[in-house]
MARDRENGU-760584 format. One line per field, with one value per residue (C-alpha): x, y, z. Coordinates in steps of 0.25 Angstrom, whole numbers. Layout:
BEGIN
px	[X,...]
py	[Y,...]
pz	[Z,...]
//
This chain:
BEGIN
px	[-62,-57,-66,-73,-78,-93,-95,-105,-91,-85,-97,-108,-102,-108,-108,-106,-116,-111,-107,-94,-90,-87,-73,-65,-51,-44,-47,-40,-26,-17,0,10,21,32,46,54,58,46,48,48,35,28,31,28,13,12,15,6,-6,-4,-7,-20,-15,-17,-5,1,15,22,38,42,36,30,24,19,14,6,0,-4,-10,-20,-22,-25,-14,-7,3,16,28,39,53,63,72,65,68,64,56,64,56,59,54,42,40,39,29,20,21,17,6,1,4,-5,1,10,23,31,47,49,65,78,84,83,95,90,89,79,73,72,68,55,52,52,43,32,36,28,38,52,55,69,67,69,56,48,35,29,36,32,16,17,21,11,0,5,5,-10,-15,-11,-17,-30,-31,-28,-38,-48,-43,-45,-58,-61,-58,-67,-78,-77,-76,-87,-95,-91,-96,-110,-110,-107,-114,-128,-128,-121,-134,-145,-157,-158,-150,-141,-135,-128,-129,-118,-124,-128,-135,-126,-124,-113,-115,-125,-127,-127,-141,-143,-137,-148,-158,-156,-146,-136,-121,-120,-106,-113,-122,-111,-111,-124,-136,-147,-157,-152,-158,-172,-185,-187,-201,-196,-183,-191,-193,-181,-172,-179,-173,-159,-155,-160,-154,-161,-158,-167,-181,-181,-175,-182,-189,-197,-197,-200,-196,-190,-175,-174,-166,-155,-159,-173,-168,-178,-189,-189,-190,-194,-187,-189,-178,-172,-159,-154,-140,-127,-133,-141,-128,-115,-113,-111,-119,-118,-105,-102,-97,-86,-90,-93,-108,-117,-117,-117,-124,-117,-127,-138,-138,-151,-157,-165,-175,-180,-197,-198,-206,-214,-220,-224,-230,-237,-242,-247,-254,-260,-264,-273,-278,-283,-286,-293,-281,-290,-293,-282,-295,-297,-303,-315,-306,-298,-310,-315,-304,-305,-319,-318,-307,-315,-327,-319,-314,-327,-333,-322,-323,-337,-336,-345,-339,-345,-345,-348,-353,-350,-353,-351,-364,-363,-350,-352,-358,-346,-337,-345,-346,-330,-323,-317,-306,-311,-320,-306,-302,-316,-315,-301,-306,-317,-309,-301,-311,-318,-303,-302,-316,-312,-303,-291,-298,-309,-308,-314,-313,-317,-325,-331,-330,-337,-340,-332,-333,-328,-325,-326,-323,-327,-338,-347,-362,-369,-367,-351,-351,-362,-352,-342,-351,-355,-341,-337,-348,-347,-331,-337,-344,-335,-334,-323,-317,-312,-307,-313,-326,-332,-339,-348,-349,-358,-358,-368,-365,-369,-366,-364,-359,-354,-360,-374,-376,-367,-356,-348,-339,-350,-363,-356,-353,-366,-374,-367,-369,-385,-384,-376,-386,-397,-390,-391,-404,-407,-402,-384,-377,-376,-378,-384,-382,-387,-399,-405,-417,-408,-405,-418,-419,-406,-412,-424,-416,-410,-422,-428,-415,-416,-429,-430,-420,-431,-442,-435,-435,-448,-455,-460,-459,-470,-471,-484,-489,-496,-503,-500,-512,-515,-522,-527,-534,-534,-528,-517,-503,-493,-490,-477,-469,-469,-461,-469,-464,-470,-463,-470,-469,-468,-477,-476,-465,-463,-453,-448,-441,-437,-433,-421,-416,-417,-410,-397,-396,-396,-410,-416,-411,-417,-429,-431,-430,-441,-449,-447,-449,-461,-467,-466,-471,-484,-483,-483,-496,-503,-499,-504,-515,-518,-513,-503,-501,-494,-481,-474,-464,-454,-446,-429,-420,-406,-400,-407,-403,-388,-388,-381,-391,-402,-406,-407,-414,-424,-425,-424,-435,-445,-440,-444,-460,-461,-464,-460,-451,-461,-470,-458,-455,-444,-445,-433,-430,-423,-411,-410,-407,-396,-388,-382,-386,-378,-381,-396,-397,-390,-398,-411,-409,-408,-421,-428,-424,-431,-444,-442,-449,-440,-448,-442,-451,-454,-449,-446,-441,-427,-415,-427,-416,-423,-409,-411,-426,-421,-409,-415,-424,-437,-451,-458,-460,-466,-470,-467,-478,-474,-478,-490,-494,-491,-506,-516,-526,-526,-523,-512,-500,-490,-480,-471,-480,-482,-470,-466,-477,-474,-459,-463,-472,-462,-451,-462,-461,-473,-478,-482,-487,-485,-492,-507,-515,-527,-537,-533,-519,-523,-533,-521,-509,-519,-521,-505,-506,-499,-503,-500,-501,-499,-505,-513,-523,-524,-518,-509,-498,-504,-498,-497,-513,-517,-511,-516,-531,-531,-525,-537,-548,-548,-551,-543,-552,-551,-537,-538,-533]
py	[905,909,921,913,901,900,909,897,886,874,865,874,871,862,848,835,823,817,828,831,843,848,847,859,860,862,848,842,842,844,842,851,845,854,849,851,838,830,815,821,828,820,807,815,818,804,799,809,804,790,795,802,817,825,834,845,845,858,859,871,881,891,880,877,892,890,878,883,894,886,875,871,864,858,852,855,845,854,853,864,864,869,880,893,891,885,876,885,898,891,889,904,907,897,901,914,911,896,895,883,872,863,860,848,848,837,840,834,847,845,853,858,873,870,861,872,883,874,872,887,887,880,866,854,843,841,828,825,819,809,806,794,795,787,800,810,805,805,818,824,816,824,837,833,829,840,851,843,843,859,859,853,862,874,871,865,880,887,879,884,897,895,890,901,913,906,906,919,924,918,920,936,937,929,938,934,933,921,921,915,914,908,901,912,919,929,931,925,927,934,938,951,950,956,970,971,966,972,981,976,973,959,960,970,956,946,942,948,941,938,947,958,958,953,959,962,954,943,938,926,921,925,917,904,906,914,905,892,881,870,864,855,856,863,874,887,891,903,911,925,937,950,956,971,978,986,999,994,1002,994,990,973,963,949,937,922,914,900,894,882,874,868,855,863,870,872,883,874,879,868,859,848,847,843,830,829,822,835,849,863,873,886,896,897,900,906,914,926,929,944,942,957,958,946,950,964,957,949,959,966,955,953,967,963,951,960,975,983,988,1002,1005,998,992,978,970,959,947,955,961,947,942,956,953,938,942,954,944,935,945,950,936,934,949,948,963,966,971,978,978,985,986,1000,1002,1016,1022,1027,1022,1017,1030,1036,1029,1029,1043,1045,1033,1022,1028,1038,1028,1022,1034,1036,1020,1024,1037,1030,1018,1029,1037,1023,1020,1031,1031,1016,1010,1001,991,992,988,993,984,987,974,982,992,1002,992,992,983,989,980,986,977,979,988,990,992,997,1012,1010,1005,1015,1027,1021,1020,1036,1040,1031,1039,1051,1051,1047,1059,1068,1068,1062,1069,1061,1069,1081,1074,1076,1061,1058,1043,1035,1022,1010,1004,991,986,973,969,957,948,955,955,943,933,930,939,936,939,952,957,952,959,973,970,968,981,989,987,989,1005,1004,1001,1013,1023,1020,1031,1024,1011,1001,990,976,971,958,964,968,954,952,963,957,944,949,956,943,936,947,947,931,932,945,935,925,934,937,923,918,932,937,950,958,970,979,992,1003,1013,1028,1039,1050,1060,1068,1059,1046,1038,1028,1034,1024,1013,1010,994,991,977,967,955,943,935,920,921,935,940,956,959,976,983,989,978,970,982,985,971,971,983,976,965,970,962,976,980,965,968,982,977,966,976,988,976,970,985,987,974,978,993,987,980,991,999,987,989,1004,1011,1018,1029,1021,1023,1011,1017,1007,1010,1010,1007,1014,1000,999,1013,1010,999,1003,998,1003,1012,1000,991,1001,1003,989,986,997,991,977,981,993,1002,1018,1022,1036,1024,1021,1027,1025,1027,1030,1035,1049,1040,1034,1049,1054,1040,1041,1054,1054,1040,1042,1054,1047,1034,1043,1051,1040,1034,1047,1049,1037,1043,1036,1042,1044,1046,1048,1039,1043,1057,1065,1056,1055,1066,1074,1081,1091,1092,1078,1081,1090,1084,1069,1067,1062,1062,1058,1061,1052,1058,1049,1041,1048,1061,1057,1049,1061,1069,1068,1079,1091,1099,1092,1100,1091,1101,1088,1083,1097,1101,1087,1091,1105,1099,1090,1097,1109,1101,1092,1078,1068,1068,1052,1053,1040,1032,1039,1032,1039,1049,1061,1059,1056,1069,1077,1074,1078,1090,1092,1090,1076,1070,1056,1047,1032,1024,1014,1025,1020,1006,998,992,980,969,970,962,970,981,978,978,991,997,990,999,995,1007,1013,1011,997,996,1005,995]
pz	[925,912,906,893,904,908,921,922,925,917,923,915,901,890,891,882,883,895,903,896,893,878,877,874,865,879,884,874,878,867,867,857,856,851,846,833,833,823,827,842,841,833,841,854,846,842,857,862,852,856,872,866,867,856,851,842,838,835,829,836,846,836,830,843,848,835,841,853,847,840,848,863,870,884,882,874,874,870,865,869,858,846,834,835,847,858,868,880,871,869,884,886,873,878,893,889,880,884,900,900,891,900,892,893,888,878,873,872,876,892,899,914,908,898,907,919,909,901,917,920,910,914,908,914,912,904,895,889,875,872,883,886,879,893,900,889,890,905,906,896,904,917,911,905,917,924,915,915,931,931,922,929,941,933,930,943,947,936,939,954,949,941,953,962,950,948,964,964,952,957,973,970,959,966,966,981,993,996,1011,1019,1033,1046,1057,1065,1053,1047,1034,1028,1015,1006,991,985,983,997,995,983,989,1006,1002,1011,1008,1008,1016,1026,1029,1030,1045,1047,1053,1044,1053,1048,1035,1040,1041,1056,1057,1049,1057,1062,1049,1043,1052,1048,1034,1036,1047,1040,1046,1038,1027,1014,1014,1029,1025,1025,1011,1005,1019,1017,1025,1022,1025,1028,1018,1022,1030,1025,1013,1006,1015,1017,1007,1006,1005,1004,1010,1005,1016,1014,1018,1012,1012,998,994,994,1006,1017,1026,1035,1039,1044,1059,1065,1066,1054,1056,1057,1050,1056,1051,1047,1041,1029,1016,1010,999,1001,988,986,986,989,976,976,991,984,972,983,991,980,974,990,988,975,981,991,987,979,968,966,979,987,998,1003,991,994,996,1008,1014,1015,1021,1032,1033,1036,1047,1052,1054,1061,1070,1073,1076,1088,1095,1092,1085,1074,1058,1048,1032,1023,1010,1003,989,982,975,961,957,945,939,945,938,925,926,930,924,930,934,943,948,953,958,966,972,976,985,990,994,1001,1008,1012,1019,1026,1033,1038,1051,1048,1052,1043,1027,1017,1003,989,984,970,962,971,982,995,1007,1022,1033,1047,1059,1072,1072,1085,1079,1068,1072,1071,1059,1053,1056,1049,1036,1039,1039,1026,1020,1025,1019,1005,1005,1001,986,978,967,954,943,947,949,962,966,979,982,992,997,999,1011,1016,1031,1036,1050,1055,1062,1064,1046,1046,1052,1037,1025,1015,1024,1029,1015,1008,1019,1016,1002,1002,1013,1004,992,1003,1003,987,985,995,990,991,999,1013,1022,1026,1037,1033,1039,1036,1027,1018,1014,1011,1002,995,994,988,979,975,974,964,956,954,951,941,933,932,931,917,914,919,911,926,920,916,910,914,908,916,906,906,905,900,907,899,889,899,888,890,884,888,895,905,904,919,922,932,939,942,952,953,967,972,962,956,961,960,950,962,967,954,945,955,954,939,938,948,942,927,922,920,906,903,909,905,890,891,899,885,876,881,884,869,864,871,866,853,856,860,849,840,848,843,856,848,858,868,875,882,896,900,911,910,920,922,917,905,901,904,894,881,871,877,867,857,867,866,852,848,857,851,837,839,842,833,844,841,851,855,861,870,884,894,908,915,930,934,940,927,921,932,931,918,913,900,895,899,890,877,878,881,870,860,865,865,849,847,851,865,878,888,904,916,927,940,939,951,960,955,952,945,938,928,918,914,909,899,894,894,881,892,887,900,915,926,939,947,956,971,964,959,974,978,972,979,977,967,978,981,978,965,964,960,951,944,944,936,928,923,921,911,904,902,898,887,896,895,911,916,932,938,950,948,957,961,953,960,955,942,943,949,937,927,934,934,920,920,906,910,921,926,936,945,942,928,928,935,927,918,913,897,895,904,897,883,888,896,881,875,884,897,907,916,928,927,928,944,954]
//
């Protein structure tokens, strides 16, 4: 192949309409005819015209050489007796420098030397002038001929060669393995791909059975697709198993395996018999594609599907499919299986407090101290942020399954240390076992749910197992939740007010907003129950603000009324407090009916105080410039922390109503009670004893020196009629019940 053709062959090059080729200056033959004699040469062109071969015509050789060194040509008809250049010295110049040009001997000087010499130099054919132009075209049509089959010969040849580079160019750089194996399943031929790939020497295969490079456990398969004896649509496709590399240097990789036969290729993989009717087969060809990194993609993305990415645990979808096995299991042994719902306590202040990140870093050492307490057999899943779900199969009772919760707890005991911070964290754990709490994934899982909640609402840090009263606590729940929604709507809501007295003189100094609810078919249904619910499902920010703006729409009466020395309580939850323009809630509301913000108090709970101490302080602070009243209800009973009485800007204590049920007699002793008492009064806080019932308590608190008191004693909580007419002179006895 000559260095300036296509490595891509004569057939790749450009084509004419019609699939001819672009003809090239060398496919038009041309004939120099060279003789000094004028009528000879110009005849010999004008015979050569009339024959439809084109020609040049040259005096002498060097006019010749000049010829050929500008222009393409095949043919020389030559005279040997010329001037200065002899025909015979023309010869050697142009066998030197033009080896390809046939020459044929047209002169009247034909002695046997000269004929012996121009044949000695390479001359096709010898004509004795004067010629036979019939003979003299005949000749020149031989010679023609002949160049024009080499020619093809030679091009023939390149094209092969061409043929045979691509082959070798493309199987020698595949990015995957072409083999080829004899009948009995050696190797007889395999591309370098393999020593890149398996790093074995492709000539150290040769002769070698194809076992030798698969995967132990998969040679079953394998064989189906190395040894492939069939052929067209049967033949084996996308098979996958994986070839050892060599020494394992590389651990084993994955393949997927293509063979098919000669009747699709070239190769002859099969031939015919001796008799020439049927076809033996004599091996396979195949190709091995490299899917290593593919499978590992794959198994990642499997790992996704079903995991947790922060703490490497089961996710929800593969614990489903564990606990849908697990239950199957159980159902033919007959053994029993537990879940469990665990649910850590105080994370989210935790990782408020912390950051999110080492909140991450917690998750992940819980998630590690949870594995370790477990069996293999058991899974433990992460389903929520801070929720995890465990799977422990074939439990033998209640008993067996309660250790394995004491000990998970016990290991969670220890604290955790993030960032230099040391951090102790509980679990709530609910308990569902199969089949006694239910026979289905979804039963099983909402049961621990509604017992984990069950641990919650008493007080988080330990477990519960289900039992079927829970569920009715749940769907009473519900049924509270769905209807608090439409008690908003419908206006069941109702805001009550319970007076406030003053001791000393018997006056009325405030009054405290207490919500109601109506139901049209339960009827009062208590705060206790409702309030909680409000507080889950977010309706208490809503509520709380209808509850302070209708308070001070009925302040702003009684004031109008000209009972100016009242102040309105309303109660605040930890959620309304948590809202960022709560502040301005409050403000805008006191602004809309004219109300000075000294007639205002809030009541807020002690846990209120330690949740978020920070942003209680800053938010208390702002109202309290306002000439707000800040009161802790039912003091005593919480963290009772006495820092946060002095650093808080509070104007008011309640004593909470299981101090004052307490009192019975004035010899009783209140050290409680006085103690509360003496507290307040030396740090300048209003005192408010709640739940007064009886005379004797009433008789008692003044006796401590508690200026103010509320309840039954002196009213119940009235709705805001009610209210208006007790303001306008109604006595306090009338109001016992």
């Amino acid at each position: 192949m000559k260095p300036t053709e296509s490595w891509l062959g004569s057939d790749l090059e450009p084509q004419l309409p019609g699939g001819t080729r672009q003809a090239s200056q060398a496919e038009q033959p041309k004939i120099l005819v060279v003789d000094d004699e004028v009528r000879m040469r110009e005849s010999v062109r004008d015979l050569l015209r009339a024959y439809g071969h084109s020609s040049v015509i040259a005096a002498n050789g060097k006019i010749a050489l000049e010829i050929l060194r500008q222009q393409s040509i095949e043919l020389i008809l030559l005279d040997l007796n010329m001037p200065e250049i002899s025909g015979l010295d023309f010869l050697e110049m142009l066998k030197a420098d033009y080896p390809d040009i046939d020459v044929v001997i047209v002169s009247g000087e034909a002695t046997f030397a000269n004929a012996t010499e121009a044949l000695r130099q390479g001359v096709h054919d010898f004509l004795r002038k004067p010629y036979n132009p019939v003979e003299l075209i005949g000749i020149i049509e031989k010679v023609l001929k002949k160049r024009n089959l080499e020619r093809d010969f030679k091009q023939v040849h390149q094209q092969l060669e061409a043929s045979e580079y691509r082959y070798r160019f493309i199987v020698d750089n595949s990015p995957d393995i072409i083999y080829m194996l004899d009948e009995n399943g050696r190797f007889c031929f395999v591309n370098d791909r393999i020593s890149q790939l398996l790093d074995y020497p492709k000539d150290e295969l040769i002769g070698q059975h194809y076992s030798a490079v698969v995967h132990e456990e998969d040679i079953e398969k394998a064989k189906y697709a190395f040894a492939e004896r069939r052929t067209g649509d049967r033949a084996s496709r996308n098979v996958e198993f994986r070839l050892r590399c060599r020494d394992n240097a590389q651990g084993s990789r994955y393949f997927e395996s293509r063979s098919v036969s000669i009747e699709l290729n070239s190769m002859g993989i099969y031939s015919n018999s001796d008799d020439g009717d049927s076809k033996r087969y004599v091996g396979t060809y195949g190709v091995a594609r490299d899917i290593s990194e593919r499978k590992r993609a794959e198994e990642i993305i499997n790992f996704q599907l079903y995991h947790d990415l922060l703490t490497q645990l089961p996710n929800r979808a593969l614990l489903r499919d564990r606990l849908g096995l697990a239950i199957s299991q159980a159902r033919r042994s007959g053994n029993q299986l537990a879940l469990m719902y665990l649910d850590m306590d105080r994370f989210k202040v935790i990782n408020d407090s912390l950051g999110h990140v080492a909140g991450d870093q917690l998750l992940q050492t819980v998630a590690n101290r949870l594995r370790n307490s477990l069996r293999d057999s058991d899974t433990l899943a992460r389903v929520g942020g801070d929720e995890f779900n465990l799977l422990v199969p074939e439990v033998t009772d209640k008993e067996d399954v309660a250790r394995l919760v004491e000990k998970v707890l016990k290991n969670l005991k220890t604290p955790i240390f993030i960032d230099g911070v040391e951090v102790f964290v509980s679990f709530s754990i609910g308990i569902a076992l199969y089949p006694d709490d239910g026979e289905t994934m979804d039963t099983l899982i909402k049961h621990a749910d509604i017992a984990m909640y069950h641990v919650k609402r008493r007080g988080k840090d330990g477990y519960e197992f289900f039992s079927s009263n829970m569920k009715t606590m749940v769907d009473q729940h519900l049924s509270l939740d769905s209807g608090l929604r439409r008690a908003i709507d419908e206006e069941q809501l109702h805001v009550y007010f319970q007076p406030q007295i003053d001791l000393r003189s018997g006056e009325i100094s405030g009054m405290e907003a207490l919500l109601r609810w109506k139901h049209p078919e339960a009827g009062y249904i208590s705060p206790t129950e409702f309030i909680p619910v409000a507080e889950e499902n977010g309706l208490i920010n809503e509520i709380g603000l209808w509850v302070l703006d209708a308070g001070c729409a009925e302040l702003k009466k009684w004031r109008q009324a000209g009972h100016n020395q009242l102040n309105l309580a309303v109660n605040v939850s930890s959620k309304q407090l948590a809202q960022a323009d709560f502040e301005q809630q409050v403000f805008n509301t006191l602004e809309k009916h004219g109300i000075p913000g000294s007639a205002l108090e809030l009541e807020i709970t002690e846990n209120v105080l330690i949740q978020d101490m920070d942003q209680v302080i800053n938010k208390l602070r702002q109202l309290h410039a306002a000439g707000i009243c800040i009161a802790v209800d039912d003091f005593g009973i919480g963290y009772s922390s006495l820092g946060y009485l002095q650093s808080l800007p509070l104007s008011t204590l309640k004593i909470d109503r299981s101090f004052v049920s307490g009192i019975r007699a004035t010899n009783n002793r209140n050290s409680i009670v006085t103690a509360i008492i003496a507290m307040a009064k030396e740090l300048g806080l209003r005192i408010i004893a709640e739940g007064v019932e009886t005379e004797s308590q009433h008789q008692q608190l003044k006796q401590l020196g508690c200026p103010h008191a509320q309840g039954f004693l002196f009213s119940r909580p009235m709705p805001k009629e009610q209210t208006a007419q007790f303001l306008n002179g109604v006595e306090l006895q009338q109001q016992h019940s």
